[in-house]
Biopython code that builds the backbone (N, CA, C, O; Angstrom):
import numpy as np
from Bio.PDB.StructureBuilder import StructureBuilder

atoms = [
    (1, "UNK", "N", (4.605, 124.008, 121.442)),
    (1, "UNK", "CA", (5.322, 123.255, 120.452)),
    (1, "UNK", "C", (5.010, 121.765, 120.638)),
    (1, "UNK", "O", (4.837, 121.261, 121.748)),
    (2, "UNK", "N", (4.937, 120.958, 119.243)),
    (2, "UNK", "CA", (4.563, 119.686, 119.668)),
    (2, "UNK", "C", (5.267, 118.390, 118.288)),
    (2, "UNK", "O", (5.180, 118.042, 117.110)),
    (3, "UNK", "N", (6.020, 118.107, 119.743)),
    (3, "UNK", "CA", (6.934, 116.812, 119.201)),
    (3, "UNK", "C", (5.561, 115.585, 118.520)),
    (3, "UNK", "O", (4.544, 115.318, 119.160)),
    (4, "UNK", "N", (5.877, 115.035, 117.189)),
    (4, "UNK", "CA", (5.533, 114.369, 116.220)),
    (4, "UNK", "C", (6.175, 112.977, 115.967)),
    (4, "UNK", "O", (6.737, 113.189, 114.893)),
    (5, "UNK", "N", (6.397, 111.895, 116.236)),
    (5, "UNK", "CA", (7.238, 111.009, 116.284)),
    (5, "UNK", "C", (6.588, 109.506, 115.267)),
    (5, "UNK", "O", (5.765, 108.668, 115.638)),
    (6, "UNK", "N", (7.126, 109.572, 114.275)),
    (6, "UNK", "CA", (6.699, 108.554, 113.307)),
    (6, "UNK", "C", (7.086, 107.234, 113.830)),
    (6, "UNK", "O", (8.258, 107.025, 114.147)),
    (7, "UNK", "N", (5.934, 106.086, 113.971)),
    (7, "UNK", "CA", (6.413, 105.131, 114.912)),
    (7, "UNK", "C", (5.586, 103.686, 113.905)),
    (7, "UNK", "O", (4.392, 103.389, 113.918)),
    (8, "UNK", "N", (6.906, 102.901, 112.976)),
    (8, "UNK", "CA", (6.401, 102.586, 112.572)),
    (8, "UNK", "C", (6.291, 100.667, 112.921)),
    (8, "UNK", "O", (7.344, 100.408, 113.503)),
    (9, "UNK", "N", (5.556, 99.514, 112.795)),
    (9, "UNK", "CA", (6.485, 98.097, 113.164)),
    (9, "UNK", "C", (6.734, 97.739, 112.428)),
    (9, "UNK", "O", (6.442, 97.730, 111.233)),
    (10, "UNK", "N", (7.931, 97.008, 113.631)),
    (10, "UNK", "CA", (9.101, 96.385, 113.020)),
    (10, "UNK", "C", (9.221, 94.978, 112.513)),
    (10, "UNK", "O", (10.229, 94.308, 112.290)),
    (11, "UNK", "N", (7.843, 94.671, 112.376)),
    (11, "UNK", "CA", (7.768, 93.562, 111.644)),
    (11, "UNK", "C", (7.011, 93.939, 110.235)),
    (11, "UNK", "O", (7.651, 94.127, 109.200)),
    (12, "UNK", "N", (5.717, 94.019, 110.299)),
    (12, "UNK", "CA", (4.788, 94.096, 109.081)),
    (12, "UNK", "C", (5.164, 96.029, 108.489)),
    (12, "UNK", "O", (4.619, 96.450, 107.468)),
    (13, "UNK", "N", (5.769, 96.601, 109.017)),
    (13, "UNK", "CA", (5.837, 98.545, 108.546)),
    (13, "UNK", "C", (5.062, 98.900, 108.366)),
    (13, "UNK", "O", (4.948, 99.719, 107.454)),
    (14, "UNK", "N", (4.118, 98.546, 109.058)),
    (14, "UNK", "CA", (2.492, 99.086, 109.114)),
    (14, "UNK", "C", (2.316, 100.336, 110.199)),
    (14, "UNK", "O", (2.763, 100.220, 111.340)),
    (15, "UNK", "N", (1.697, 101.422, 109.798)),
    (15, "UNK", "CA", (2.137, 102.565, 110.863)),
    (15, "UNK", "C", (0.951, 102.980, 111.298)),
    (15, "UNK", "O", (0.646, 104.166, 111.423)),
    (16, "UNK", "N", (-0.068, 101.635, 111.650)),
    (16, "UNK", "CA", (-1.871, 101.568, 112.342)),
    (16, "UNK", "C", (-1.119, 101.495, 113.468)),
    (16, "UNK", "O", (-1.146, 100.267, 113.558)),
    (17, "UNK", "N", (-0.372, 101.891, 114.537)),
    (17, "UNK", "CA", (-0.199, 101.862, 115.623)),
    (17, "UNK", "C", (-1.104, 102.108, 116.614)),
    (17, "UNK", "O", (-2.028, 102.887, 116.378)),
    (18, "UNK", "N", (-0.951, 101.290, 118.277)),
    (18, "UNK", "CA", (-1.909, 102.146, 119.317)),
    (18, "UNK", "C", (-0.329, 102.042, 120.202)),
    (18, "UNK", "O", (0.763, 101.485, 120.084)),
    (19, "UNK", "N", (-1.233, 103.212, 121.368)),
    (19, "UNK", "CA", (-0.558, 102.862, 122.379)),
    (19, "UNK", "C", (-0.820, 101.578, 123.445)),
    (19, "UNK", "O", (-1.955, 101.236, 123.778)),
    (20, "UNK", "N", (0.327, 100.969, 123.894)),
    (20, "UNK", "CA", (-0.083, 99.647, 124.901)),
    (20, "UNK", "C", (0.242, 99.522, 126.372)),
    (20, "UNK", "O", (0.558, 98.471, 126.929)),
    (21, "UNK", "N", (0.081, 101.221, 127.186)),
    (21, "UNK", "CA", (0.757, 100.636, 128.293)),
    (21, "UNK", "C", (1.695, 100.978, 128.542)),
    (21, "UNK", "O", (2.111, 101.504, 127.510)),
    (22, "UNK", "N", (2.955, 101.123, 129.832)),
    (22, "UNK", "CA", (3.793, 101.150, 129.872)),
    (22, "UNK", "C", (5.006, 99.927, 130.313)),
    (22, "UNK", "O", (4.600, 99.433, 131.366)),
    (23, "UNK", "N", (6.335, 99.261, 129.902)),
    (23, "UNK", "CA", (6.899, 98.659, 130.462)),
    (23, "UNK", "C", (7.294, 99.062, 131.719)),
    (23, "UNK", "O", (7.129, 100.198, 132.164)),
    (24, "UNK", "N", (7.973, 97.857, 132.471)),
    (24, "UNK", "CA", (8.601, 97.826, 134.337)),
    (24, "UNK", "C", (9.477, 99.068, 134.507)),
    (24, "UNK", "O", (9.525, 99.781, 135.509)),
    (25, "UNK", "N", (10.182, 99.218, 133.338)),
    (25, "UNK", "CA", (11.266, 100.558, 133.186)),
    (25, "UNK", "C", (11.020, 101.635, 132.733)),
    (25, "UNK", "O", (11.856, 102.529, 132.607)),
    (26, "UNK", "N", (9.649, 101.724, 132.370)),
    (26, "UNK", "CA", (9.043, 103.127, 132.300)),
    (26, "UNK", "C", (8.636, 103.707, 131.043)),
    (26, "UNK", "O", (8.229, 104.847, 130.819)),
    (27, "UNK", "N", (8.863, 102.447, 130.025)),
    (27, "UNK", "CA", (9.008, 103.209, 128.777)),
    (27, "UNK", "C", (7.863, 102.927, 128.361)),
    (27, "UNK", "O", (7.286, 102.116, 129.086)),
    (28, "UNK", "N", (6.910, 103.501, 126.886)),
    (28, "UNK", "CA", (5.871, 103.543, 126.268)),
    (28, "UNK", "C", (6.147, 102.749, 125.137)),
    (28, "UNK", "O", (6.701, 102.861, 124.044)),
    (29, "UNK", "N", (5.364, 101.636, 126.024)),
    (29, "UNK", "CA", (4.758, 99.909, 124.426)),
    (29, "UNK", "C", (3.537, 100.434, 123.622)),
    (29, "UNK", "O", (2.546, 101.150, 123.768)),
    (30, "UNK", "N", (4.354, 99.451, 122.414)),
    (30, "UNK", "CA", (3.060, 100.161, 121.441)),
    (30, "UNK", "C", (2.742, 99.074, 121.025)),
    (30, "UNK", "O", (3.409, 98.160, 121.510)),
    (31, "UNK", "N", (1.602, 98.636, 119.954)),
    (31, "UNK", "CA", (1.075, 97.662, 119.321)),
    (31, "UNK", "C", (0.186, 97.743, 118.349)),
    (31, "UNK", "O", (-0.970, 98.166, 118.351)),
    (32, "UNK", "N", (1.085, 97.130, 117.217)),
    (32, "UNK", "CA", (0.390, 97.334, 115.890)),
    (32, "UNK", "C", (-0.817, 96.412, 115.594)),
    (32, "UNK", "O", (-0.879, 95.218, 115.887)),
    (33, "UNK", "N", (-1.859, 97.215, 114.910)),
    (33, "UNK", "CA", (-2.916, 97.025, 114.846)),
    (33, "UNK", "C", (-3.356, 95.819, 113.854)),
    (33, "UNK", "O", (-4.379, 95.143, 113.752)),
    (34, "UNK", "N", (-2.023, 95.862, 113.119)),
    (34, "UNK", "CA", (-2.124, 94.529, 111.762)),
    (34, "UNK", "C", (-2.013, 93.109, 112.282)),
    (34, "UNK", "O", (-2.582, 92.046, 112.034)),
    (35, "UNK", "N", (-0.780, 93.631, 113.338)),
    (35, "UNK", "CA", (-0.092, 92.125, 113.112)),
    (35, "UNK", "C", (0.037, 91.733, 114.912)),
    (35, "UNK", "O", (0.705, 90.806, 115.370)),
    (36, "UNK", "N", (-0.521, 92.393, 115.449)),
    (36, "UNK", "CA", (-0.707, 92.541, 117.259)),
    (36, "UNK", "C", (0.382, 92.511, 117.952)),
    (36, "UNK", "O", (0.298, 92.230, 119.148)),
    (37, "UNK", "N", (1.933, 92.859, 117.229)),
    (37, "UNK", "CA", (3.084, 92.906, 117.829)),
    (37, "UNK", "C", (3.360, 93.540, 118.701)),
    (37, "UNK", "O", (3.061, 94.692, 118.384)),
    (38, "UNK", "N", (3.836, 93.522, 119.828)),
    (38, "UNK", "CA", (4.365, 94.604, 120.855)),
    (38, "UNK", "C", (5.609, 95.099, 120.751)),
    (38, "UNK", "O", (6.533, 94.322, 120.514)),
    (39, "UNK", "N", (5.793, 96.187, 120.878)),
    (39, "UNK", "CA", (7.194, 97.190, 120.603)),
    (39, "UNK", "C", (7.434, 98.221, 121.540)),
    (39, "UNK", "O", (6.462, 98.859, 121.946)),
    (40, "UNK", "N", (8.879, 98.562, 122.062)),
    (40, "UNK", "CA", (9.190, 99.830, 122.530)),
    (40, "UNK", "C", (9.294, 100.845, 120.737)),
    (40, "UNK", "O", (9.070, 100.398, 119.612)),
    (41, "UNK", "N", (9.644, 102.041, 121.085)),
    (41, "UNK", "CA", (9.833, 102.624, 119.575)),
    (41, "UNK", "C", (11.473, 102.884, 119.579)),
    (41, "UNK", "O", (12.204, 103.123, 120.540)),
    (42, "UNK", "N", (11.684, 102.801, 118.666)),
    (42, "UNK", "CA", (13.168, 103.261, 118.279)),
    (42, "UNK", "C", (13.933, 104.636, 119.132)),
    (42, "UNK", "O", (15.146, 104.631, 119.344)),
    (43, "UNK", "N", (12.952, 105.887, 119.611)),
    (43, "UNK", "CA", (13.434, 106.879, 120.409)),
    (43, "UNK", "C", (13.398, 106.631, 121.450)),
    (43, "UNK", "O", (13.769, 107.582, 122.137)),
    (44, "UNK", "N", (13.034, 105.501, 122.186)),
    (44, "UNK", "CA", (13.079, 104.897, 123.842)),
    (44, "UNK", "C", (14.037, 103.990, 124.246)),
    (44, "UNK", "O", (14.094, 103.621, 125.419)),
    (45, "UNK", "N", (15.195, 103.380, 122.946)),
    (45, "UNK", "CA", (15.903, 102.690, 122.966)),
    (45, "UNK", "C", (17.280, 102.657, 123.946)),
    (45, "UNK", "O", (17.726, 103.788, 123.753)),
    (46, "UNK", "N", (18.145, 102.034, 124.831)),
    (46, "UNK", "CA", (18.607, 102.376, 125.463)),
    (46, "UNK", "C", (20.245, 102.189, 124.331)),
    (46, "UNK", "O", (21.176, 102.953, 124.075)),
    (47, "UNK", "N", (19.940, 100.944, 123.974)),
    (47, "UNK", "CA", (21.225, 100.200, 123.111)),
    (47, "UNK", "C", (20.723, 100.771, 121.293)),
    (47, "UNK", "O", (19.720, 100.670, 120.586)),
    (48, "UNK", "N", (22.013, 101.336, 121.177)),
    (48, "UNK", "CA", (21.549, 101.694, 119.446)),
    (48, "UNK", "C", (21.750, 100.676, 118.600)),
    (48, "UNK", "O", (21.504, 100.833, 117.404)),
    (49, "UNK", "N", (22.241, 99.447, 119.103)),
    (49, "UNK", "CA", (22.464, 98.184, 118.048)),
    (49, "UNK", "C", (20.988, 97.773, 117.823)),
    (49, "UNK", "O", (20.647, 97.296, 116.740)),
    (50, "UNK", "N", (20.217, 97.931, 118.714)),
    (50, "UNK", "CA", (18.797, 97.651, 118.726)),
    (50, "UNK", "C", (17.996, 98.407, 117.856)),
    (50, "UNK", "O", (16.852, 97.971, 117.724)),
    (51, "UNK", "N", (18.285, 99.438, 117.215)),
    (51, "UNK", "CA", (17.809, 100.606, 116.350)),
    (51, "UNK", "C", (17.049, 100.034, 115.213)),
    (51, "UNK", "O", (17.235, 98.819, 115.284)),
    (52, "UNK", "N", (16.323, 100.287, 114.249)),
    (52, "UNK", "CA", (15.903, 99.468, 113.109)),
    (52, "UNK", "C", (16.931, 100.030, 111.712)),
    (52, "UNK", "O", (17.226, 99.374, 110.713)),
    (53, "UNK", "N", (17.274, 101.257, 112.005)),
    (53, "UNK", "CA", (18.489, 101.210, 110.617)),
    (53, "UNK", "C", (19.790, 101.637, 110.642)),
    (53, "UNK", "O", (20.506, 102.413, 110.008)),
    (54, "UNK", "N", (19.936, 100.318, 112.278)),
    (54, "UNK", "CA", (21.136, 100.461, 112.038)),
    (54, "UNK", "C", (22.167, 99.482, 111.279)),
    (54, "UNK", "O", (23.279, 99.879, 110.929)),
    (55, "UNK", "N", (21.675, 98.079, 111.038)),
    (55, "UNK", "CA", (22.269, 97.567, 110.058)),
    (55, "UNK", "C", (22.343, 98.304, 108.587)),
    (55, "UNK", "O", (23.426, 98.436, 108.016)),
    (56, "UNK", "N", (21.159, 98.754, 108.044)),
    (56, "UNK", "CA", (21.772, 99.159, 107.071)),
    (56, "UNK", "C", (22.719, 100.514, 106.791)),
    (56, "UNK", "O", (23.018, 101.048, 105.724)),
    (57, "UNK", "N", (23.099, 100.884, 108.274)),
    (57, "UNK", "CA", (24.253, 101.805, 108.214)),
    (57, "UNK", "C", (25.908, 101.057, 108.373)),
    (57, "UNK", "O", (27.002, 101.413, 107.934)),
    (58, "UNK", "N", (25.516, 99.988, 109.131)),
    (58, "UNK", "CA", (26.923, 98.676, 108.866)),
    (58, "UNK", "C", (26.817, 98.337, 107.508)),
    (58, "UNK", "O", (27.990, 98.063, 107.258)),
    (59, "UNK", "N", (26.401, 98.228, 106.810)),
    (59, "UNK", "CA", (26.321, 97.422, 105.743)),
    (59, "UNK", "C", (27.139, 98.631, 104.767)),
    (59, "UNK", "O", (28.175, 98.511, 104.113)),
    (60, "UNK", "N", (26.336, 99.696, 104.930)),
    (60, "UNK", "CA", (26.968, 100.602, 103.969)),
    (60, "UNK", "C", (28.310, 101.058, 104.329)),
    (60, "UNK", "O", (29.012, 101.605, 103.479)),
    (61, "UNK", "N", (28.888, 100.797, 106.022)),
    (61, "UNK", "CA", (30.057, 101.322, 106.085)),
    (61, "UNK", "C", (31.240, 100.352, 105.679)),
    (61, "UNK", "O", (32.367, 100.614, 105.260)),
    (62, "UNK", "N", (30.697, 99.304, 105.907)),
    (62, "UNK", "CA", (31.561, 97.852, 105.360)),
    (62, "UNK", "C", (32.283, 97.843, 103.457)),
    (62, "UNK", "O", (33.325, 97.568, 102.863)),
    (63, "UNK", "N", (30.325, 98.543, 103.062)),
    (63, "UNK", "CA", (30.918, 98.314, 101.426)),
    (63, "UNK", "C", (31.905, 99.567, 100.985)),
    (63, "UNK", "O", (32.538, 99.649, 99.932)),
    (64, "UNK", "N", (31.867, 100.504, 102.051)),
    (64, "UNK", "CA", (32.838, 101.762, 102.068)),
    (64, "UNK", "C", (34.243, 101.632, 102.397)),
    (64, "UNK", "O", (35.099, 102.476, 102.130)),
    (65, "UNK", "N", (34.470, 100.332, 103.096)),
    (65, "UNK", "CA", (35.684, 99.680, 103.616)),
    (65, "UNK", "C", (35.807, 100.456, 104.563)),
    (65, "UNK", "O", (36.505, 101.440, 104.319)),
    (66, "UNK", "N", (35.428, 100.389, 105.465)),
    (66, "UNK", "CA", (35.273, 100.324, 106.751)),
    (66, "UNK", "C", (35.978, 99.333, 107.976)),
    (66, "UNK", "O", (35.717, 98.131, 107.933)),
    (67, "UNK", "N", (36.526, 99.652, 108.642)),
    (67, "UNK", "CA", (36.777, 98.460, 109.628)),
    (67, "UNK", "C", (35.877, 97.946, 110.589)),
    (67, "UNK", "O", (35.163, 98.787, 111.135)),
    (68, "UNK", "N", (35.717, 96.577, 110.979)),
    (68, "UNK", "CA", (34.869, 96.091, 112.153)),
    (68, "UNK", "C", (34.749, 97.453, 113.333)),
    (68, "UNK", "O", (33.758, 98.109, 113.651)),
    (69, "UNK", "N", (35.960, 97.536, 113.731)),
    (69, "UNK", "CA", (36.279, 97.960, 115.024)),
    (69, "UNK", "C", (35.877, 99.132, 114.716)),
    (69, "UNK", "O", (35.078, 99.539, 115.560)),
    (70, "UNK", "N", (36.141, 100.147, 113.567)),
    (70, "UNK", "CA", (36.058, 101.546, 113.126)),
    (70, "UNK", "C", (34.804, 101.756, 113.277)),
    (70, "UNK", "O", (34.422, 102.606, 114.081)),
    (71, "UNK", "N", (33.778, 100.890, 112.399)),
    (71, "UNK", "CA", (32.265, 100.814, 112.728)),
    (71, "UNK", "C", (31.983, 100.927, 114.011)),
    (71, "UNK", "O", (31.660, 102.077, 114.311)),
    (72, "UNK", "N", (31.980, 99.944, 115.143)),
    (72, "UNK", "CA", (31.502, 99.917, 116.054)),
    (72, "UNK", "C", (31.965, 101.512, 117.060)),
    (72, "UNK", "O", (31.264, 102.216, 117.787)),
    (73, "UNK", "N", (33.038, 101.583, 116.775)),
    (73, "UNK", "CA", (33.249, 102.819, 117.267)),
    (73, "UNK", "C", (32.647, 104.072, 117.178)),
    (73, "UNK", "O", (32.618, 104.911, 118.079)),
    (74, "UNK", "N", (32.013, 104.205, 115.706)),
    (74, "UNK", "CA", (31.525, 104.962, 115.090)),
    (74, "UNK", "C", (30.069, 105.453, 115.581)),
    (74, "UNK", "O", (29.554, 106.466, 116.053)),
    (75, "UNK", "N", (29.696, 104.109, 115.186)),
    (75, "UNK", "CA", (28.118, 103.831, 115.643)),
    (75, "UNK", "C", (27.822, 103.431, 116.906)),
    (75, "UNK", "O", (26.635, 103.215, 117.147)),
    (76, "UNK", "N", (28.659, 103.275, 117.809)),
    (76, "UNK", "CA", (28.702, 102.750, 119.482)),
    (76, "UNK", "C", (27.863, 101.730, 119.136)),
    (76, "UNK", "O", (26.739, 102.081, 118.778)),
    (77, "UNK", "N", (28.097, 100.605, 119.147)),
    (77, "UNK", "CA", (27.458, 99.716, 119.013)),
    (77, "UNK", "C", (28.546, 98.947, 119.341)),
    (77, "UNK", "O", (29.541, 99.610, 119.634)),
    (78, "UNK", "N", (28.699, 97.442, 119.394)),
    (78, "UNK", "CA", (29.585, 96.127, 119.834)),
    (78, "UNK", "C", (29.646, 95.839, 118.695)),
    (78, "UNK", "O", (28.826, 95.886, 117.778)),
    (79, "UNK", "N", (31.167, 95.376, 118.801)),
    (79, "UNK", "CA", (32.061, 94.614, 118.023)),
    (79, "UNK", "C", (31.022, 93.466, 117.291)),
    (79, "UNK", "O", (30.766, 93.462, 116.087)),
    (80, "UNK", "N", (30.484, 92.494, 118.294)),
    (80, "UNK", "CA", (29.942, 92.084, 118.229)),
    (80, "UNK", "C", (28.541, 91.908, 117.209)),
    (80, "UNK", "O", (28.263, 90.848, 116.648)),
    (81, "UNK", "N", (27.790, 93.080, 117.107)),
    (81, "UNK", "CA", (27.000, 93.059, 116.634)),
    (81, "UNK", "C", (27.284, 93.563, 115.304)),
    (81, "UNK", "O", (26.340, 93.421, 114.526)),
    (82, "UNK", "N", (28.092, 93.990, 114.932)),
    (82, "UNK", "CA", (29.024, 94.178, 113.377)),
    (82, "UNK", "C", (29.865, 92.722, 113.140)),
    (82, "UNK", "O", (29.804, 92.645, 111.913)),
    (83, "UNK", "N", (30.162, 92.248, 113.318)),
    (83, "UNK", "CA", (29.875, 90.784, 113.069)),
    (83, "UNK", "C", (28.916, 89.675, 112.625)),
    (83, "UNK", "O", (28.975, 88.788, 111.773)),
    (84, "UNK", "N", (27.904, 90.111, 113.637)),
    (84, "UNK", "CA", (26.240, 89.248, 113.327)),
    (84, "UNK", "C", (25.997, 90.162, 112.196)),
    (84, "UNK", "O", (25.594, 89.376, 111.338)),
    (85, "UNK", "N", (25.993, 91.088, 111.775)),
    (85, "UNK", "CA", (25.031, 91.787, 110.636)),
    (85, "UNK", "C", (25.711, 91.083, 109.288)),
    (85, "UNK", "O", (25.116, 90.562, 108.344)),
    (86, "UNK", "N", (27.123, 91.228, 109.493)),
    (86, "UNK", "CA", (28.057, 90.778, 108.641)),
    (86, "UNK", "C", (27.763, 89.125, 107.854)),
    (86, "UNK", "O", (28.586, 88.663, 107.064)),
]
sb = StructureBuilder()
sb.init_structure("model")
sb.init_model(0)
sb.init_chain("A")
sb.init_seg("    ")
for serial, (resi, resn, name, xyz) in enumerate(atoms, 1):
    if name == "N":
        sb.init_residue(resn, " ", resi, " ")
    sb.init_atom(name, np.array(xyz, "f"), 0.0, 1.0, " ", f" {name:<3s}", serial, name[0])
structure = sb.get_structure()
């Protein structure tokens, strides 16, 4: 069986990816071929505020009336960072 993992960046969404190596903590850097950015991927992430869609899951829970606190709870993410998106 063989895991498939769409890995796209998070700057230009260009999905010419290579692999780059590994970071100090073990995880697999990548680097897009457009724009020479370096990236962990979204499934190596430790913090989900760091995710790429997870603002637009705050955004939509906000226009749902949502609470700050309810969100963050929701989505484990910090208070905090439902604030900054805000």
């Amino acid at each position: 069986m063989q895991i498939t993992l769409e890995i796209k960046c998070p700057t230009c969404r260009s999905d010419s990816i290579k692999k780059n190596g590994f970071k100090l903590n073990g995880k697999q850097n990548y680097q897009c071929k457009n724009c020479k950015r370096q990236f962990i991927g979204d499934h190596a992430l430790s913090y989900r505020g760091c995710h790429s869609g997870i603002t637009n899951k705050i955004l939509h829970l906000m226009a749902r009336g949502g609470g700050i606190r309810d969100i963050a709870e929701t989505e484990r993410v910090s208070i905090g960072k439902v604030l900054r998106t805000l």
